[in-house]
C-alpha positions in Angstrom: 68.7 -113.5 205.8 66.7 -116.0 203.4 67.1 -113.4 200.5 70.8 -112.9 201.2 71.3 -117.1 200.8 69.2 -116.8 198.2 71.6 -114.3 196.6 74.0 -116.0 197.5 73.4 -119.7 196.0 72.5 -117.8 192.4 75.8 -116.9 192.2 77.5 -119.4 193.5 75.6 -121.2 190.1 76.8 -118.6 187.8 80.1 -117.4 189.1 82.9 -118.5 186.6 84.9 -121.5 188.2 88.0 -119.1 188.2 86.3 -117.9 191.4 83.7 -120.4 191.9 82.0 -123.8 191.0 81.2 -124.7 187.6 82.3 -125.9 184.2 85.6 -124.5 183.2 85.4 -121.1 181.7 88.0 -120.5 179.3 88.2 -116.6 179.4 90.3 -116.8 175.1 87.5 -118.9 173.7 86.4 -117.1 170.8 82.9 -116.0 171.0 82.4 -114.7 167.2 80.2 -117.3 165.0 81.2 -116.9 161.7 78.1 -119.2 160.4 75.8 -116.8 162.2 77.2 -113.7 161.4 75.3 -110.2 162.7 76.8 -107.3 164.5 80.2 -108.5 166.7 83.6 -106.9 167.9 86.1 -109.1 169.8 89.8 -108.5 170.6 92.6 -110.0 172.0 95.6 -107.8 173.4 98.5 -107.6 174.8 100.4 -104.9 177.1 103.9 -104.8 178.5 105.8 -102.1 180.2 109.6 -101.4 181.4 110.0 -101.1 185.0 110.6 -97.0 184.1 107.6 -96.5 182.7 109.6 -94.9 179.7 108.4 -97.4 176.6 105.3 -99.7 176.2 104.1 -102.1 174.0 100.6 -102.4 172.8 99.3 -105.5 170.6 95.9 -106.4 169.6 94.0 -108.6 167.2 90.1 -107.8 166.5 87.6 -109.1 164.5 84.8 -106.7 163.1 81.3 -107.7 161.8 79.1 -105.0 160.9 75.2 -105.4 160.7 75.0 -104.6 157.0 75.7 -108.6 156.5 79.4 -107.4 154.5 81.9 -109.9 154.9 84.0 -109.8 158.6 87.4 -109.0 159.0 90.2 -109.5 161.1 93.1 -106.6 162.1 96.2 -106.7 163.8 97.4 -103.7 165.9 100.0 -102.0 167.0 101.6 -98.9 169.3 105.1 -98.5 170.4 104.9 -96.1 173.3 108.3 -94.2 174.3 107.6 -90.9 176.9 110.7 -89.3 175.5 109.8 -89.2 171.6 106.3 -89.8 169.3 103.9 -93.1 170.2 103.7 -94.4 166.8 101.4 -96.9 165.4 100.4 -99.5 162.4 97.7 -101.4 161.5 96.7 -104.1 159.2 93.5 -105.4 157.8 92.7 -109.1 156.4 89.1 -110.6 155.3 88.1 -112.6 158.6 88.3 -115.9 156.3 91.9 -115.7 155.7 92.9 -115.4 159.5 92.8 -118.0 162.0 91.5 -118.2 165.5 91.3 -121.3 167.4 88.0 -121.9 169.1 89.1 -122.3 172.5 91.9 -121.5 174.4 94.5 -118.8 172.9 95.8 -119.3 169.2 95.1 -116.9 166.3 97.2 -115.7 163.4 95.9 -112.6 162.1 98.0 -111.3 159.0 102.1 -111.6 160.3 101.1 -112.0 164.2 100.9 -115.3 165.7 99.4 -115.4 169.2 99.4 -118.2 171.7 99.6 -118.8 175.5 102.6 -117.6 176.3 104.2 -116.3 173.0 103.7 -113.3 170.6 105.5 -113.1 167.0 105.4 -111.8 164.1 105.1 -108.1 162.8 102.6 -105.3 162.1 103.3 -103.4 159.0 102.0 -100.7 156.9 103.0 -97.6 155.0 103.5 -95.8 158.3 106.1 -98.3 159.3 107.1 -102.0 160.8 106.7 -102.9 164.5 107.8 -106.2 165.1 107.9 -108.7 167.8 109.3 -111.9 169.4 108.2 -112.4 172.8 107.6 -115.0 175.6 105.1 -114.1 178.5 104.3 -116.3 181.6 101.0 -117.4 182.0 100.6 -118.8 186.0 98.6 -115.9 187.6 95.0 -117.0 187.7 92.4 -115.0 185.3 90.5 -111.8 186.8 87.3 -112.2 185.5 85.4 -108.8 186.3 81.5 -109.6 185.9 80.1 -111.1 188.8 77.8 -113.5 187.3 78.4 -116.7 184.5 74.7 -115.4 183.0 75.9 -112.0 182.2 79.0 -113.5 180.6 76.3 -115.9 178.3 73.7 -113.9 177.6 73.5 -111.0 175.5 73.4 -108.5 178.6 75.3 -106.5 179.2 76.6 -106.4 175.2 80.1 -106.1 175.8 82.4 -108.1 177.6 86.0 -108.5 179.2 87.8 -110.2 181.1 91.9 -111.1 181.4 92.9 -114.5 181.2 96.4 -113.4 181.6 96.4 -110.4 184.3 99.9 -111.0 185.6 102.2 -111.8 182.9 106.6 -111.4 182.8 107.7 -110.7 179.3 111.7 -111.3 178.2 112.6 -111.3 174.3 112.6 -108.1 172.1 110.8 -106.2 170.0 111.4 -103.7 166.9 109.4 -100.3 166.2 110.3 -98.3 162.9 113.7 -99.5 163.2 114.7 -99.3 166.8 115.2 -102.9 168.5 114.1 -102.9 172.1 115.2 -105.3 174.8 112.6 -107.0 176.7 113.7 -108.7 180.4 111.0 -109.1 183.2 108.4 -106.2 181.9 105.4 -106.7 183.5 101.8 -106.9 181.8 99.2 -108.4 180.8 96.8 -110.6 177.9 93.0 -109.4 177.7 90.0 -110.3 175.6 86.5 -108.6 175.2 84.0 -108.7 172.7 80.2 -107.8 171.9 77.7 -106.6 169.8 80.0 -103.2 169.7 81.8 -101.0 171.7 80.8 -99.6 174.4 80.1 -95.7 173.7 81.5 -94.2 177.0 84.0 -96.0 178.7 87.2 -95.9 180.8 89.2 -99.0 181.4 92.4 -99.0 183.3 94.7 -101.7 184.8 98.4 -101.8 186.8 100.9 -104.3 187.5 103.7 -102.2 187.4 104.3 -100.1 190.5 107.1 -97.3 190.9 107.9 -99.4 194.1 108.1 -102.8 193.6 104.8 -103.9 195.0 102.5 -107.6 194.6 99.7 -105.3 193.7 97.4 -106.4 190.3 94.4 -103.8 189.7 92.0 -104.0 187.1 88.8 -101.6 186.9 86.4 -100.4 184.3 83.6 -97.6 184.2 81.4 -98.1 181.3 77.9 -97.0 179.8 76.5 -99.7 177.4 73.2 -99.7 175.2 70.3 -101.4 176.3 68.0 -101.5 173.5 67.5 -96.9 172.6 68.8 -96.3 175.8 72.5 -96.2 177.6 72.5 -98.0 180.8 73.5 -95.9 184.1 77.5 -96.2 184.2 78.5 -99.4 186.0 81.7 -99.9 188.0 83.7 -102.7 188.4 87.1 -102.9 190.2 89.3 -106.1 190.7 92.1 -106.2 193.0 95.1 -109.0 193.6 97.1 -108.1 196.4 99.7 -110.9 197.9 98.1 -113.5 195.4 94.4 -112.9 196.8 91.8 -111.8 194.8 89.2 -108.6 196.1 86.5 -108.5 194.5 84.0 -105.2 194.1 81.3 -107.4 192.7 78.7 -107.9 195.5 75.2 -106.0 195.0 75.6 -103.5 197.6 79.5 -102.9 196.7 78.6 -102.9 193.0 76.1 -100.1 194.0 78.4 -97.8 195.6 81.6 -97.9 193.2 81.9 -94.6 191.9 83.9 -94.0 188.7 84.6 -90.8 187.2 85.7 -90.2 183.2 87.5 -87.0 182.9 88.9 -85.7 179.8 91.7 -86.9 180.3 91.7 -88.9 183.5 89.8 -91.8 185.1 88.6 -91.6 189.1 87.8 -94.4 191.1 87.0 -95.9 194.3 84.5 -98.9 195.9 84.5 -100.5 199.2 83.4 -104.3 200.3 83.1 -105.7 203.3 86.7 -106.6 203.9 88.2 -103.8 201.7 88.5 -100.5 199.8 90.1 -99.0 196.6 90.4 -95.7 195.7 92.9 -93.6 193.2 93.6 -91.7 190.0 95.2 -92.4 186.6 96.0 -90.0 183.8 98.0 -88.9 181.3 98.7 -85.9 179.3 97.9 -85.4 175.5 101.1 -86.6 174.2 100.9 -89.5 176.6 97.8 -90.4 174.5 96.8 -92.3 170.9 93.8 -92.1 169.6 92.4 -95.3 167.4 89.0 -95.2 165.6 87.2 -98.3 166.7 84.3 -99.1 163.8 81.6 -100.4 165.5 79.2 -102.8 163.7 76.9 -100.5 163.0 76.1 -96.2 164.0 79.1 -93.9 164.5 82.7 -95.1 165.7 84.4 -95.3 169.0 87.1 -93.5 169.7 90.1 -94.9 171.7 91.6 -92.6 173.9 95.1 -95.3 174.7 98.3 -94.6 177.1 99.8 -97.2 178.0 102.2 -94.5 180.2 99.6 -93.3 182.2 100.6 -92.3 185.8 99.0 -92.0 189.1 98.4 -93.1 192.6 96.1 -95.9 194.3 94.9 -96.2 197.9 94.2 -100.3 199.0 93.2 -100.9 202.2 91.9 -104.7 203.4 89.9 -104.0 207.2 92.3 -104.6 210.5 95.2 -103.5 208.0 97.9 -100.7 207.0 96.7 -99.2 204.0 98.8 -99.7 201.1 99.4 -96.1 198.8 101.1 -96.8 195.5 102.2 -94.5 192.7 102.7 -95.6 189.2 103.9 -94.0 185.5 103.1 -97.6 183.9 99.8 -97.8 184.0 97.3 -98.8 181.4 94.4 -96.3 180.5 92.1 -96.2 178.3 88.9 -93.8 177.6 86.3 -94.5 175.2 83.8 -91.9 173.8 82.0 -91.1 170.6 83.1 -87.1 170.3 85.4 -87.3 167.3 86.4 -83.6 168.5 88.7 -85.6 171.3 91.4 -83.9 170.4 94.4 -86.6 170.8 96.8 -87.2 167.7 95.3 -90.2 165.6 97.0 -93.2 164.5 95.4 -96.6 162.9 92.6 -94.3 161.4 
């Protein structure tokens, strides 16, 4: 009992005050220190899908600096997803001096894209084609912020981070990929940042809003292996759930212990259980449903970006005393990480 209020008081201390006392964490504060320099990746993103499932919209902005001491730079990304033709992408590159990213809070401009709380604009553009944007997004659902404790969000452990200070988000305006305007009213999505010293070398990341029944269901979850030191940690699992505006969180020691996450080739299993509730379910996506990105990491070989932002599957929630809640979805968000450049998915943004 003493060790368990024990356990209990350290993380009350370190717990971010979006789900505990604290100082304010501001989950968009950018974390790169230009001044200092060294190995760093950090990204910003965005991700909106229509109520079908039929067309997405993936934006990101990154900053890249590589051990080698060469000078940082900034990107801006972008996929048009649509299940009934080709996912198509663009990507543009800028010297880190020449963008801007305020130091807390959301507000960069990275080439032609202007993000801020609430509002994306601009364009992506390259030889490959234009996607361009004008869009509002609400910003009232509180953040999910996936690591259990403020230390490991901190300290250099574990070396890359996440967490969405926008899980819940409406979109209405329009946007315009290779020449096709799309209407935007009510998709749902979301606004993500993560950064470290690189990316992580085996990953699968997932999260869904967007239910083929209209359902108050928000589920975020992540698998991951990250280096420590020569070695790759043991994978870690960490699943987030918002049902009915309350937030389930997977994060205890001995429910951290028992999440189970499984990266197929294609597909990412999950499930973990606390004391008042369980998750469990299955997203994937075929080939074509897939783009691949190369993500340079600071330093050794790159990452490679398995993205669908039209993944499908199905979800089992239960809270204890309840009626378990089954879901289906073709709007999901899913991503798989891994360093075999033999992935086989159609590259874009090489």
């Amino acid at each position: 009992m003493q060790a368990r209020r024990a356990l209990s008081a350290l993380a009350a201390r370190f717990a971010p005050a979006s789900y505990g006392p604290g100082a304010p964490f501001d989950g968009n504060a950018l974390r790169f220190d230009a001044a200092a320099g060294g190995p760093h990746v950090e990204s910003w993103f965005l991700k909106l899908v229509d109520p079908t499932g039929r067309r997405a919209l993936w934006v990101k902005a990154t900053i890249l600096s590589r051990a080698d001491g060469s000078p940082p730079v900034a990107e801006a990304w972008a996929i048009a997803f649509d299940r009934d033709a080709v996912h198509r992408g663009v990507k543009q590159t800028q010297p880190f001096s020449s963008a801007r990213f305020a130091p807390a809070g959301l507000d960069l401009h990275v080439c032609d894209v202007r993000l801020r709380d609430g509002a994306l604009s601009g364009q992506v553009a390259s030889a490959e084609g234009r996607v361009a944007f004008d869009l509002a997004f609400t910003t009232d659902a509180p953040a999910l912020v996936p690591l259990p404790l403020r230390a490991m969000y901190e300290g250099r452990l574990p070396s890359s981070k996440l967490v969405s200070p926008h899980p819940d988000a409406r979109f209405s305006g329009s946007y315009e990929a290779f020449g096709e305007r799309v209407a935007v009213e009510g998709w749902r999505g979301m606004q993500g940042h993560n950064w470290g010293r690189g990316h992580a070398p085996s990953y699968a990341w997932a999260h869904v809003n967007q239910w083929d029944e209209p359902h108050d269901l928000v589920l975020e979850g992540v698998t991951a292996r990250v280096p420590v030191g020569p070695w790759l940690a043991p994978p870690l699992t960490l699943m987030v759930v918002v049902h009915r505006g309350v937030r389930y969180a997977f994060d205890a020691p001995r429910a951290l212990l028992g999440a189970r996450g499984t990266i197929g080739r294609r597909s990412f299993r999950f499930s973990a259980e606390s004391r008042i509730a369980t998750i469990e379910g299955e997203l994937a996506a075929d080939d074509r449903d897939f783009v691949a990105l190369r993500y340079d990491n600071p330093q050794g070989p790159p990452t490679w970006c398995l993205n669908s932002k039209i993944a499908s599957g199905q979800v089992r929630f239960e809270v204890r005393g309840r009626e378990a809640v089954l879901l289906r979805t073709r709007a999901a968000a899913l991503e798989i990480g891994t360093l075999d450049e033999r992935h086989g998915v159609r590259v874009v943004c090489a």
